[in-house]
Backbone as a chain_set.jsonl record, in Angstrom:
{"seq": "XXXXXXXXXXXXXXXXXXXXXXXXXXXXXXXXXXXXXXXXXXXXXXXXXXXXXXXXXXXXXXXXXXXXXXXXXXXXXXXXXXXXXXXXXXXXXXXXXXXXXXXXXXXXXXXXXXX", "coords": {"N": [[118.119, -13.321, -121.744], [117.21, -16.041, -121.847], [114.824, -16.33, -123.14], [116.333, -15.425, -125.387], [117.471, -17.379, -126.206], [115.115, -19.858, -126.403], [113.633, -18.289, -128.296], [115.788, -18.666, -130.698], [115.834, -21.307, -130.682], [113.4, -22.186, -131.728], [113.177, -20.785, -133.945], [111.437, -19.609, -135.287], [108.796, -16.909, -135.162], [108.235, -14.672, -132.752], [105.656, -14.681, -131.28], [104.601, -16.933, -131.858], [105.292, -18.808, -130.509], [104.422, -20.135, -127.916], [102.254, -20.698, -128.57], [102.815, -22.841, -130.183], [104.448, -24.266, -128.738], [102.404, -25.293, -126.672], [100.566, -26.341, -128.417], [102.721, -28.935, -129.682], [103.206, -30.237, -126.999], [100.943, -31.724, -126.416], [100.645, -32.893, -128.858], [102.898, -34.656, -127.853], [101.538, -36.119, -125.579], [99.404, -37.649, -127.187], [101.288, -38.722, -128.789], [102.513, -40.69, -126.384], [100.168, -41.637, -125.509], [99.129, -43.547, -127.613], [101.481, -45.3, -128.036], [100.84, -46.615, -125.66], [98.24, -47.435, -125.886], [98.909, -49.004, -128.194], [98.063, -48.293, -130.192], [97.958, -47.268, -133.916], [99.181, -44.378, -136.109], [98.48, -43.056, -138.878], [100.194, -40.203, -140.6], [99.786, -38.414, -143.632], [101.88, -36.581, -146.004], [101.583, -34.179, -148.299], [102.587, -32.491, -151.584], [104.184, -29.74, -153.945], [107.95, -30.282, -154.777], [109.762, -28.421, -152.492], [107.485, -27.039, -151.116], [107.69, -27.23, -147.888], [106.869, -29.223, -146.75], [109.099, -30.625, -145.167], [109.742, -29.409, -143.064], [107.265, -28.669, -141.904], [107.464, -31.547, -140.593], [109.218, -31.487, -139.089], [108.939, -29.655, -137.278], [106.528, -30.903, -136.155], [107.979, -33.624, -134.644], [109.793, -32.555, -133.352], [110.083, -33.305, -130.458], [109.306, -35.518, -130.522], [109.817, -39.063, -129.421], [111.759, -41.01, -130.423], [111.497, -43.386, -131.218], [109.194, -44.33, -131.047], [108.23, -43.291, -133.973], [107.988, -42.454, -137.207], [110.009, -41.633, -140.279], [108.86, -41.277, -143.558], [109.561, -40.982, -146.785], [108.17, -41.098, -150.247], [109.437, -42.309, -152.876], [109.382, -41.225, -156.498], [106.127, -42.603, -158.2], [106.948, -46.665, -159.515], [106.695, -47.893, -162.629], [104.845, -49.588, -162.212], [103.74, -49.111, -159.83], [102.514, -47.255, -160.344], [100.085, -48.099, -161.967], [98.449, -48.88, -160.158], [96.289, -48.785, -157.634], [95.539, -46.038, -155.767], [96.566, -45.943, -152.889], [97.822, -48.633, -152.464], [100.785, -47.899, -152.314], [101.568, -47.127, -150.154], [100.715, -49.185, -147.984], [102.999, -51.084, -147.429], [104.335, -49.12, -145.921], [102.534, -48.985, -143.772], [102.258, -48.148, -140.285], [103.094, -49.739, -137.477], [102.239, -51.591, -134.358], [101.396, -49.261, -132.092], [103.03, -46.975, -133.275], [103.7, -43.963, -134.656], [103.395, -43.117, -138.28], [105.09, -40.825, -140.198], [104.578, -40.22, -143.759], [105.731, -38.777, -146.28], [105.311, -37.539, -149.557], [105.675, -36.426, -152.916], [104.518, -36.166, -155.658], [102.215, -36.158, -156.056], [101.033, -34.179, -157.016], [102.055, -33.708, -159.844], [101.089, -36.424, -160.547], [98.178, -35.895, -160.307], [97.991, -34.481, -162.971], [98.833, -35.678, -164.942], [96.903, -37.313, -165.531]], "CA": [[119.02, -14.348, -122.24], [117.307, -17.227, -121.636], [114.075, -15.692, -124.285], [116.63, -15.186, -126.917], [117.253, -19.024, -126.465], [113.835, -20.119, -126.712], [113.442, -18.192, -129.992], [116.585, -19.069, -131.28], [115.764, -22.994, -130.316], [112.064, -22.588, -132.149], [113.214, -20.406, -135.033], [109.541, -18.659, -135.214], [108.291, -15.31, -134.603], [107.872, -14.822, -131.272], [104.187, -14.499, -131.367], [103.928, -18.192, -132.418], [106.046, -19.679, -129.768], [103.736, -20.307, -126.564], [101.663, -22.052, -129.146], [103.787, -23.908, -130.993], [105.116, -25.387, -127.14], [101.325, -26.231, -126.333], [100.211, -27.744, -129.95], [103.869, -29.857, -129.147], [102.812, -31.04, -125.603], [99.596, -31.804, -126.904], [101.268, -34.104, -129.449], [103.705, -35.836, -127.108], [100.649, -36.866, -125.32], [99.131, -38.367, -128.428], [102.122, -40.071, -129.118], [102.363, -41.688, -125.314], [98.571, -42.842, -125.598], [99.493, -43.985, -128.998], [102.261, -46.344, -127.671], [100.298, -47.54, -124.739], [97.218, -48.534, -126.062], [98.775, -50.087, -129.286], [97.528, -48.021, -131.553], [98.858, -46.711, -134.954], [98.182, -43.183, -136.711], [99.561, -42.538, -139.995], [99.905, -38.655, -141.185], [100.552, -37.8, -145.02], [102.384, -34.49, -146.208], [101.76, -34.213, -150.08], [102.633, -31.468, -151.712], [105.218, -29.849, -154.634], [109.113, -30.018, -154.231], [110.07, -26.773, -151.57], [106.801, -26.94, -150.019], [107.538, -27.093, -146.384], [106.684, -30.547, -145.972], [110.227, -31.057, -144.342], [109.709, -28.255, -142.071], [106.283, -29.135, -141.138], [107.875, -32.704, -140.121], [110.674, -31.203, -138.235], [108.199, -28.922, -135.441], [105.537, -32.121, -135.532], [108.804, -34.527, -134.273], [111.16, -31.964, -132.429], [109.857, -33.242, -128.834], [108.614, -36.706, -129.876], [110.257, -39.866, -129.056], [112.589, -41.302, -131.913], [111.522, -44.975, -131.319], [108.057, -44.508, -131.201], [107.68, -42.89, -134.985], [109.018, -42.83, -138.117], [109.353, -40.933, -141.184], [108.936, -42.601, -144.969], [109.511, -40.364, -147.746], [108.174, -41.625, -151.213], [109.969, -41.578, -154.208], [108.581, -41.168, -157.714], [105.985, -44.472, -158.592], [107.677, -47.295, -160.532], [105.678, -48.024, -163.445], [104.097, -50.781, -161.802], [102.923, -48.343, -158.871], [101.476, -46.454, -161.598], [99.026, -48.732, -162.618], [98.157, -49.795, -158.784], [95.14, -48.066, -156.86], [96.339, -44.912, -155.495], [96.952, -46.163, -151.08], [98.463, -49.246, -152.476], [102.067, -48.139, -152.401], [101.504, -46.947, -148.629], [100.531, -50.283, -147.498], [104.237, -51.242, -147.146], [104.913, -48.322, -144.695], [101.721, -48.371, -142.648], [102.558, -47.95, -138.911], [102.885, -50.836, -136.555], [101.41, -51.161, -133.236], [102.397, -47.993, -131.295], [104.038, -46.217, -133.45], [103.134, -42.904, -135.869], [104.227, -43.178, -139.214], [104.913, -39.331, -141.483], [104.534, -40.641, -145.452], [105.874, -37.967, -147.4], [104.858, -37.345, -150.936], [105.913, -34.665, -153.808], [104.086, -36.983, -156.984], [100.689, -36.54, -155.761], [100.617, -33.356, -158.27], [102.237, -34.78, -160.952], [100.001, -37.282, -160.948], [96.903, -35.768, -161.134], [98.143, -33.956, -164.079], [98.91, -36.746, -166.289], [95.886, -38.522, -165.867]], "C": [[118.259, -15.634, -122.561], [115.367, -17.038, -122.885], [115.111, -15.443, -125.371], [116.875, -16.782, -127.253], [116.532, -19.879, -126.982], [113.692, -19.116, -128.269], [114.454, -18.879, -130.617], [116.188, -20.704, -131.631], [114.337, -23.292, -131.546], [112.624, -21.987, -133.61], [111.638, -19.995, -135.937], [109.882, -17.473, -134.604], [107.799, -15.444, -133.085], [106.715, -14.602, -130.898], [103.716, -15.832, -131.368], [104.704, -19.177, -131.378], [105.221, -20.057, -128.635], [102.741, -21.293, -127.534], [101.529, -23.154, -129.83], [104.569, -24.833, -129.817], [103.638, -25.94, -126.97], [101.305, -27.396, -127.108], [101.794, -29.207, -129.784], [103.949, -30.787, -127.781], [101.598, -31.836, -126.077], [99.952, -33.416, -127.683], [102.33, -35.696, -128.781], [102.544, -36.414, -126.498], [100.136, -37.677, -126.064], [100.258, -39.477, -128.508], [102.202, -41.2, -127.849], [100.826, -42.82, -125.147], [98.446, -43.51, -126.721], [100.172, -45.672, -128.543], [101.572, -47.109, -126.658], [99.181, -48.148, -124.995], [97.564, -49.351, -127.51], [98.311, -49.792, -130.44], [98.451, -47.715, -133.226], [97.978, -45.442, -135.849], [99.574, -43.322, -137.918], [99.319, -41.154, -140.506], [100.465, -38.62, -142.537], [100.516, -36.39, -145.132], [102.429, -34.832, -147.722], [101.727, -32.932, -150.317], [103.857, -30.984, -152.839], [106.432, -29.6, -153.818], [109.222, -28.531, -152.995], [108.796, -26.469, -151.306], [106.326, -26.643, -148.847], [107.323, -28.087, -146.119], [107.302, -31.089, -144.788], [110.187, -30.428, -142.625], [108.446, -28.9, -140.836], [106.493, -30.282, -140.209], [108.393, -31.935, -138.637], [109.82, -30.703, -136.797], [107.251, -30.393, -135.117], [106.58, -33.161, -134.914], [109.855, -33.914, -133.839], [110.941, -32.447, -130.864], [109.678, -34.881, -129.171], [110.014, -37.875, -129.73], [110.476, -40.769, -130.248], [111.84, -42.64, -131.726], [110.113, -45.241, -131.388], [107.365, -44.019, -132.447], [108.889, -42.734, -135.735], [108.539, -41.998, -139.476], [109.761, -41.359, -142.393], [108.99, -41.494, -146.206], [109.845, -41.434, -148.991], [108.288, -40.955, -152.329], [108.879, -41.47, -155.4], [107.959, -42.791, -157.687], [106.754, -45.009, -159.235], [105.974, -47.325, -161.726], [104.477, -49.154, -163.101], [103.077, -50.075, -160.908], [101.791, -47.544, -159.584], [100.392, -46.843, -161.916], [97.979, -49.517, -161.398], [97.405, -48.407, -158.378], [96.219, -47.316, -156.093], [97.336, -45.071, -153.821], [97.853, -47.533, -151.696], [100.126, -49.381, -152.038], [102.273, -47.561, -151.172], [101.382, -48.009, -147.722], [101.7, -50.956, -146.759], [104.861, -50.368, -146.006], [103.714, -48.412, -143.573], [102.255, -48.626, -141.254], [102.935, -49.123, -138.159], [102.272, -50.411, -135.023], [102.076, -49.854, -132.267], [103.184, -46.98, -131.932], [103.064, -45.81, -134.383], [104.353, -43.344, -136.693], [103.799, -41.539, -139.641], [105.559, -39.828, -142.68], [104.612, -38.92, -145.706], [105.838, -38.094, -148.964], [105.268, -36.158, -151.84], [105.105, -34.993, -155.087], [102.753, -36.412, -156.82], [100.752, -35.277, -156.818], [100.674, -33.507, -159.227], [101.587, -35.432, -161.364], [98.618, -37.299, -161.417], [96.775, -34.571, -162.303], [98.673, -34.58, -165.212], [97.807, -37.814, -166.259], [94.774, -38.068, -166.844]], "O": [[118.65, -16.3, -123.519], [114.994, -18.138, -123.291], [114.577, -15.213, -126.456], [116.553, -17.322, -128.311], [116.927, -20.647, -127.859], [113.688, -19.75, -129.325], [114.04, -19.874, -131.212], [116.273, -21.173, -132.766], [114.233, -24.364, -132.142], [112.504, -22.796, -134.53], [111.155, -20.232, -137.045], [110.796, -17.106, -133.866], [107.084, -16.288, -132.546], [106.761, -14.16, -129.75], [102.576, -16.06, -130.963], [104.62, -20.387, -131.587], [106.054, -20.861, -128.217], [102.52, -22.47, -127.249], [100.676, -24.017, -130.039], [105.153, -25.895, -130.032], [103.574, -27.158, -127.13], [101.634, -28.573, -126.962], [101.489, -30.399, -129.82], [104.621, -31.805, -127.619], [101.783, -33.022, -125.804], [99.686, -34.561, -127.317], [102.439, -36.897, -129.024], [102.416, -37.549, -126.957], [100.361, -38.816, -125.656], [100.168, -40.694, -128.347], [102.017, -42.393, -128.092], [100.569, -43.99, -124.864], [97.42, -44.189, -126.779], [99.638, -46.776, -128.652], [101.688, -48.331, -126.748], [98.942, -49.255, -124.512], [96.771, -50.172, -127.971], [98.128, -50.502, -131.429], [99.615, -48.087, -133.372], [96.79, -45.404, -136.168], [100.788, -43.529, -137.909], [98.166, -40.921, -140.867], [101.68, -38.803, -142.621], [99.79, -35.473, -144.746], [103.207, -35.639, -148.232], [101.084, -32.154, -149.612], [104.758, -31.822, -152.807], [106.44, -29.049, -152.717], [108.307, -27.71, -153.066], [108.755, -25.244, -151.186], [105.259, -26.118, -148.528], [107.544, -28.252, -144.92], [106.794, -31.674, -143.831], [110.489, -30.875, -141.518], [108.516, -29.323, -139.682], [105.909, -30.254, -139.125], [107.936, -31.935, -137.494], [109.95, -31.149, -135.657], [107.264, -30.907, -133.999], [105.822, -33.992, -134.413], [110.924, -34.524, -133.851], [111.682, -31.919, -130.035], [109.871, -35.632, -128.214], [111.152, -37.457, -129.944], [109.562, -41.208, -130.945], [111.506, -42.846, -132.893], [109.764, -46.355, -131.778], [106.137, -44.11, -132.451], [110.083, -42.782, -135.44], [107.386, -41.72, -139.808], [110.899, -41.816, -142.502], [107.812, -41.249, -146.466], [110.804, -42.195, -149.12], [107.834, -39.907, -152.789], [107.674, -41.621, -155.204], [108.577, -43.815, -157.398], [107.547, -44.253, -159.795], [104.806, -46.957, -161.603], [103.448, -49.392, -163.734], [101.865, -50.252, -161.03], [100.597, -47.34, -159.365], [99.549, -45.993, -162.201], [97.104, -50.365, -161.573], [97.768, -47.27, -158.679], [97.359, -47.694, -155.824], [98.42, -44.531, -153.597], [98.975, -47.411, -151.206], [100.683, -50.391, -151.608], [103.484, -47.422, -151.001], [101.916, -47.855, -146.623], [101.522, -51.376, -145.616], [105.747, -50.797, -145.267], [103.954, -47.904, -142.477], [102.857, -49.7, -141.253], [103.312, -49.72, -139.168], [101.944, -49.29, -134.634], [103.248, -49.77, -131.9], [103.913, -46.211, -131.304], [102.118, -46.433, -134.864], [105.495, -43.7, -136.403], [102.677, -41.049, -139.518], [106.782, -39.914, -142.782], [103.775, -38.073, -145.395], [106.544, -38.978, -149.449], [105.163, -35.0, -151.436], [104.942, -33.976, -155.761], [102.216, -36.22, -157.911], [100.281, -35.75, -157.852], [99.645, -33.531, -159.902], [101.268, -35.324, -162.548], [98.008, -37.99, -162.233], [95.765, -33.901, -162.515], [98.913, -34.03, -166.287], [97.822, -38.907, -166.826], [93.91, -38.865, -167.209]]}, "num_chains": 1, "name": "protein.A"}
């Protein structure tokens, strides 16, 4: 009973679950030494529409602590962004002290196919 739970809860193959709970402990740690010494990590997910990006989010922030991270999904550039060095339009989301930021992206292909 309490194994059909645990899959059900992870929604993985049951092969991938014992290490999909470590790699997840692993991370909450990160995030606690994160918050206490003040630091800031930022992670980007680029990649086309239906990806997995979302997904990927969802297991990296199913355990962590809502107040200590945050997640920024960016839209298409404006035309202005367009013409601005490529980290520029990240600058605006980077992290603050203690806290992870996850920048999502779907352009980054787009982009380097019209240049």
């Amino acid at each position: 009973m309490i194994e059909k739970n645990i899959q059900e809860f992870y929604q993985v193959h049951p092969k991938y679950i014992e290490e999909l709970y470590f790699l997840q402990v692993e991370l909450l740690k990160l995030q606690k030494h994160i918050a206490a010494k003040k630091m800031r990590l930022a992670i980007f997910f680029e990649g086309r529409d239906t990806a997995g990006k979302g997904a990927a989010i969802f297991r990296f922030t199913q355990f962590l602590n809502p107040r200590e991270y945050r997640i920024v999904a960016l839209g298409k550039p404006t035309k202005k962004e367009k013409g601005q060095w490529y980290f520029q339009r990240y600058l605006k989301q980077f992290p603050n002290a203690g806290e992870i930021v996850f920048l999502i992206e779907a352009g980054i292909i787009e982009r380097s196919l019209n240049q």
